[in-house]
C-alpha positions in Angstrom: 90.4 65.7 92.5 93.5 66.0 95.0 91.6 66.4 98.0 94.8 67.2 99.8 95.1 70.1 96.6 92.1 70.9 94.8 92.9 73.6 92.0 90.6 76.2 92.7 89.4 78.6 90.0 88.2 82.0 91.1 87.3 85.5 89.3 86.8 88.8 91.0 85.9 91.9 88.5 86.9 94.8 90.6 88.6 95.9 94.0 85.8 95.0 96.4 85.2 91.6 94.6 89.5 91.1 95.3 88.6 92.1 99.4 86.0 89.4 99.5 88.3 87.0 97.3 91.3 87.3 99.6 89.8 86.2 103.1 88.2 83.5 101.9 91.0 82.4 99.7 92.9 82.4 102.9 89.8 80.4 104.9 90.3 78.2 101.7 93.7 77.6 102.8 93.3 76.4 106.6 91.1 73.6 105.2 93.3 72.8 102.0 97.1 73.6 102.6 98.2 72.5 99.3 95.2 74.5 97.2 96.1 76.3 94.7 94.4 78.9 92.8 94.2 80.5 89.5 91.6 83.3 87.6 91.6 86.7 87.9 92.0 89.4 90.9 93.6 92.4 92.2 96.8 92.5 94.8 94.7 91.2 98.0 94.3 88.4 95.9 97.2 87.7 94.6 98.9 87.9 97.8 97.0 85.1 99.2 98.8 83.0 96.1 96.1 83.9 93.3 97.9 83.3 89.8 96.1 86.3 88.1 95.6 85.2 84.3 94.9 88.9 83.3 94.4 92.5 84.6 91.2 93.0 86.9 90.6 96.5 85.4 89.4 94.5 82.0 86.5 93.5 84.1 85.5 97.0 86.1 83.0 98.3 83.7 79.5 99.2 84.7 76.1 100.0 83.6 74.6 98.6 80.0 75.8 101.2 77.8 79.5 100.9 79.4 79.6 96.7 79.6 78.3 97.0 75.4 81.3 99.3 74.6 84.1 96.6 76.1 81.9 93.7 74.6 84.7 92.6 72.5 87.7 92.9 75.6 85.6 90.9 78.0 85.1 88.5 75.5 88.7 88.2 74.6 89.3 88.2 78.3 86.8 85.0 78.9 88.0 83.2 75.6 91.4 83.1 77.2 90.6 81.9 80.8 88.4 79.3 79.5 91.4 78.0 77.2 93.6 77.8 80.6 91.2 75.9 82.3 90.3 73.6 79.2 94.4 73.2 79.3 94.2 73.4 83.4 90.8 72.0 84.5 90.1 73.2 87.8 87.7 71.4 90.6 85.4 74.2 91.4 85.1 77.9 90.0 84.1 80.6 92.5 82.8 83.8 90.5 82.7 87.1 92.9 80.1 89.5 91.9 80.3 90.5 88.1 77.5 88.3 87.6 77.4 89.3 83.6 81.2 87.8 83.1 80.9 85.2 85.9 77.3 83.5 85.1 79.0 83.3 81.4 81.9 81.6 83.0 79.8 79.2 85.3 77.5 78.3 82.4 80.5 77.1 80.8 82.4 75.6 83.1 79.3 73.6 84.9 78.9 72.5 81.8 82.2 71.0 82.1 81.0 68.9 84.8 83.4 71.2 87.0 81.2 72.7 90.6 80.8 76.3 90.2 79.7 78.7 93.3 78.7 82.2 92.7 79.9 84.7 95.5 77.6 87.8 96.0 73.8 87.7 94.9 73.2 89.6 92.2 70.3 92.1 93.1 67.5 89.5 92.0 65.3 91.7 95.2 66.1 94.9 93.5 65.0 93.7 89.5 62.4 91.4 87.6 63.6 88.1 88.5 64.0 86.7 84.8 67.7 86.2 85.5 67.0 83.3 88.4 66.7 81.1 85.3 70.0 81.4 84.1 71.7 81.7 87.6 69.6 78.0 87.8 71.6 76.8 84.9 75.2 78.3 85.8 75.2 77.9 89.3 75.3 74.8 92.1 76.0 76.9 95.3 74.7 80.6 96.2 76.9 82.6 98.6 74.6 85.5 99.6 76.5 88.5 101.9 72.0 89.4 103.4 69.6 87.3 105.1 67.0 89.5 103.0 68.4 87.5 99.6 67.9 83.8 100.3 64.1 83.7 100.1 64.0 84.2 95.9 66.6 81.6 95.5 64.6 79.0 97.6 61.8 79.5 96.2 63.1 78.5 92.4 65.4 75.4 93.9 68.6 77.1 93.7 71.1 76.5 96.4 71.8 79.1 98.3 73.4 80.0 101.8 73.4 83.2 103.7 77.4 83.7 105.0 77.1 87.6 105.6 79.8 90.2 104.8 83.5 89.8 105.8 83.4 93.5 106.6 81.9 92.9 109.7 84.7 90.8 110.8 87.4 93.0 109.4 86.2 96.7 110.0 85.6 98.3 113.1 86.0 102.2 114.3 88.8 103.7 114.7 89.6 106.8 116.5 89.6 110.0 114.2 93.0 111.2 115.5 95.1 108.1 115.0 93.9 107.3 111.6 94.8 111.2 110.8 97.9 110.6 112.5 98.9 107.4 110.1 97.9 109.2 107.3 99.8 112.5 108.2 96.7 114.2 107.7 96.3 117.7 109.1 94.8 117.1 112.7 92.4 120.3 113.7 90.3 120.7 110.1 87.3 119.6 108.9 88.4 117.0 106.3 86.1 115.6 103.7 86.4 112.5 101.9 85.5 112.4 98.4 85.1 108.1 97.6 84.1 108.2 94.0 84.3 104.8 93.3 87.1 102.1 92.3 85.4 102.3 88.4 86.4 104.3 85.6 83.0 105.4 84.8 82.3 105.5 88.0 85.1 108.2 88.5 84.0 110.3 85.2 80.4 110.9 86.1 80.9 111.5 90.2 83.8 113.2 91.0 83.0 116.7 88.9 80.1 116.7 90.8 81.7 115.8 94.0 84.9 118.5 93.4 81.8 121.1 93.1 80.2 120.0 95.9 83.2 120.4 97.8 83.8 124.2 96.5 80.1 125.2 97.5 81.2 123.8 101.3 84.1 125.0 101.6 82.3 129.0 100.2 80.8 128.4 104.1 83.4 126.9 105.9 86.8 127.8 104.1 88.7 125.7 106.8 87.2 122.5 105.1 89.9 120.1 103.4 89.2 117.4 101.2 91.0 114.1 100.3 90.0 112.0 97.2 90.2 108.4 97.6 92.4 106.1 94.7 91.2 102.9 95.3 93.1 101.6 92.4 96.2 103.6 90.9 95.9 103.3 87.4 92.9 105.6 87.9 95.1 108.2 89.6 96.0 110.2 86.4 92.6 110.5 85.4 91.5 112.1 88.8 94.1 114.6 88.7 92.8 115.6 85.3 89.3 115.7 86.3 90.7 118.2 89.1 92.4 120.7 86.5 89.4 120.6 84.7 87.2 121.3 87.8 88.9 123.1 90.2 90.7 126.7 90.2 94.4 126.2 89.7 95.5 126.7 93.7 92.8 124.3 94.7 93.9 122.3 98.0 92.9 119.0 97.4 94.9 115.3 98.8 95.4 111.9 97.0 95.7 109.0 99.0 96.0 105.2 98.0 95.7 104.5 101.4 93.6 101.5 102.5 90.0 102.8 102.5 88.7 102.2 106.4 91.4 104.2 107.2 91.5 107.0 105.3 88.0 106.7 105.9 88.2 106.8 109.6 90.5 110.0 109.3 87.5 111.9 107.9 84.3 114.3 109.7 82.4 113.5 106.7 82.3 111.5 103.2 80.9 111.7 100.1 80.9 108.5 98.6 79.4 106.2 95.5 76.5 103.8 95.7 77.7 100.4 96.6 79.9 98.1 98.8 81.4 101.4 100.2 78.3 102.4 101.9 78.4 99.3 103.7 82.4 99.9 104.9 81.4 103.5 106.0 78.5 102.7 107.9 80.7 99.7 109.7 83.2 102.4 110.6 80.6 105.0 112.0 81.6 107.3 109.1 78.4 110.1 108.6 77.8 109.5 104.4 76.2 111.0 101.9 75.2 108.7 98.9 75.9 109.3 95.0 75.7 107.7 91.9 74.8 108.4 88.3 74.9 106.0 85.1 75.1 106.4 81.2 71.5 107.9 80.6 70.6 104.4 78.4 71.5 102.8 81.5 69.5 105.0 83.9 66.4 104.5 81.1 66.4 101.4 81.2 67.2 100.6 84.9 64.0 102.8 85.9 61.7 100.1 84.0 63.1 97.4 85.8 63.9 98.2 89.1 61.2 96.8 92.1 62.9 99.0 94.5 62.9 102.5 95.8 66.2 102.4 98.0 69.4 101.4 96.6 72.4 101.9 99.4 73.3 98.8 101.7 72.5 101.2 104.7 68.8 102.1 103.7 67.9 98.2 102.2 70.0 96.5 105.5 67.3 98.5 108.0 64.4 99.0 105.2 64.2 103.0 106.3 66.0 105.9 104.8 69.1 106.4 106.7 71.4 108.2 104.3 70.4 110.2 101.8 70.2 109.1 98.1 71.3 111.3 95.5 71.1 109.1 92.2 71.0 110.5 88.3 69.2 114.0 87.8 69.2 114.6 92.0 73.2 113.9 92.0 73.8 117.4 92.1 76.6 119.8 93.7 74.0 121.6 95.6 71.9 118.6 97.0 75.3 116.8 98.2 77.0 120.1 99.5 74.1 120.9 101.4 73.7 116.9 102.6 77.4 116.9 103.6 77.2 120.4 105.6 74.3 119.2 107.7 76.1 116.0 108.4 79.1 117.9 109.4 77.2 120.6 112.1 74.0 119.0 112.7 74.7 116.8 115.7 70.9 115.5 115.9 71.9 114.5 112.1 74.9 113.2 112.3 74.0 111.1 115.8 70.8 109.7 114.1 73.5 108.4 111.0 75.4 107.0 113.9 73.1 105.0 115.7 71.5 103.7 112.8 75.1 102.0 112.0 75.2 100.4 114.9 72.0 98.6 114.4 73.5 97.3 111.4 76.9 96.3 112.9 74.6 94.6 115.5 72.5 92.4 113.1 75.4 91.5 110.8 76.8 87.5 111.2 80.6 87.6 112.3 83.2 84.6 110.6 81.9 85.4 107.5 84.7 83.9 105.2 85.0 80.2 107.8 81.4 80.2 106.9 81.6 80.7 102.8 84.7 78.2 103.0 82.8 75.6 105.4 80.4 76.1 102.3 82.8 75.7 99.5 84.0 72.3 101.1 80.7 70.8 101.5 80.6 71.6 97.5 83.6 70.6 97.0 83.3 67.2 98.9 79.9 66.3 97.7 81.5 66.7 93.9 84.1 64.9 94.5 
């Protein structure tokens, strides 16, 4: 290895795996000038220097049912980027979340003798821990984002350091007006952001519900406006659709591709899918209600495994209900309308949503991406 330029290798599956891959390719870069990397990620990515072997969006599938039906694209998609690196070898492979294409990749690749680092713990707290034993064989360094994670990986001799979230060093509130302002968003309305996820699937199973929601709110309180998130474009088509087919044909309702804190910030309230989001909305002091539904197989299945009764960052960060849940069967119109409009009038609601998200701003470790680099080049070094 170039210690002056180590090739770095480095796969992100969807859009919030490419906002944790860009800061800490850029911490990457402070300590190694001359690094360069290649793999596969979205435009944050890619503008840090990424050389993006193919599309992200093969990657963004989700649930059991969903990853079975793109079985033979994903394995197309890791046939080839195993070729470039057999042709290419890198130094060290960092795999962001995705942990059912990156464990594949790192079993592979360690095997290689090459150092492999897996960014983001999968949910090893949350399921029957029968998947330690291959994380064990594909993986030299854990890179968990919660203190609450590190204790399963010590305790079967994994690796495994705690570097927090880079939200916390890149969000922080913003005032209401000027994010409305930025966005040209009408000023003296309620506005209500519909966040249905960055995930195809993700977008065909919440935002009918969502879209209904947002009709029963606005039957008692007809001044409401909504905006619908596109957190990636090629999903934008698809969303208008889903609006035709939903919505009366005069139906008020904005697009935006704008960065998500903001348009985030610019809202009263939001509705928005189970995941990293929660997290970003909480950091922003955004009042949330929580949604998500799976392929029914999925769901089946997932209800036999799980060891947990919480599932959105907010609610596991402070181990007490904090938003509400609406997951499979409860992930109704009625349950999130009636969330929503309490969270919009409700000031005892709303301010008890608020203060619990600054308890979690206060716990969570700043520098998050120096420390996952300062951990990559301890790898890195000791590999050498």
């Amino acid at each position: 290895m170039d210690k002056r330029a180590p090739h770095i290798a480095i796969v992100a599956g969807e859009v919030s795996g490419d906002r944790l891959g860009a800061p800490l390719m850029a911490a990457l870069q402070k300590r190694y000038p001359q690094a360069r990397f290649s793999g596969v990620g979205g435009r944050h990515m890619q503008a840090q220097g990424l050389l993006s072997l193919v599309p992200m969006d093969t990657l963004a599938v989700m649930g059991l049912a969903e990853v079975l039906r793109h079985l033979p694209a994903i394995f197309r998609l890791k046939k080839t980027i195993l070729q470039y690196w057999q042709d290419n070898p890198p130094d060290l492979y960092i795999g962001i979340d995705a942990p059912d294409f990156n464990l594949r990749i790192e079993t592979a690749l360690r095997k290689r003798g090459i150092a492999t680092v897996h960014y983001v713990s999968p949910s090893l707290w949350a399921w029957k821990e029968k998947r330690i034993y291959k994380i064990r064989q594909a993986v030299d360094l854990m890179l968990c984002l919660f203190p609450f994670e590190i204790d399963v990986y010590a305790k079967h001799g994994v690796e495994a350091v705690c570097v927090g979230h880079p939200m916390a060093d890149r969000l922080s509130p913003m005032d209401i007006r000027l994010a409305r302002q930025q966005l040209s968003l009408p000023k003296q309305v309620p506005l209500l952001g519909l966040f249905p996820g960055s995930r195809r699937g993700e977008i065909e199973r919440l935002l009918p519900v969502f879209l209904r929601a947002m009709m029963l709110m606005q039957v008692r309180e007809p001044t409401l406006r909504a905006v619908i998130s596109v957190a990636d474009a090629a999903h934008r088509g698809r969303i208008a659709e889903i609006i035709r087919q939903t919505c009366p044909p005069r139906q008020e309702i904005m697009l935006s591709d704008a960065e998500s804190d903001v348009l985030m910030s610019a809202c009263d309230v939001l509705m928005v899918a189970s995941g990293t989001i929660t997290l970003e909305a909480a950091l922003l002091n955004r009042p949330m209600a929580v949604a998500y539904r799976v392929h029914p197989l999925t769901a089946k299945i997932a209800r036999r495994l799980l060891k947990i009764d919480r599932f959105s960052l907010p609610n596991l960060l402070l181990q007490r209900d904090v938003v509400n849940e609406w997951i499979q069967e409860d992930c109704t119109p009625e349950h999130l309308a009636d969330d929503a409009g309490a969270l919009l009038h409700d000031h005892a609601r709303r301010g008890a949503q608020l203060l619990a998200f600054a308890e979690i701003r206060a716990a969570l470790a700043t520098q998050v991406s120096g420390r996952a680099a300062d951990a990559v080049a301890n790898l890195l070094e000791r590999k050498a």
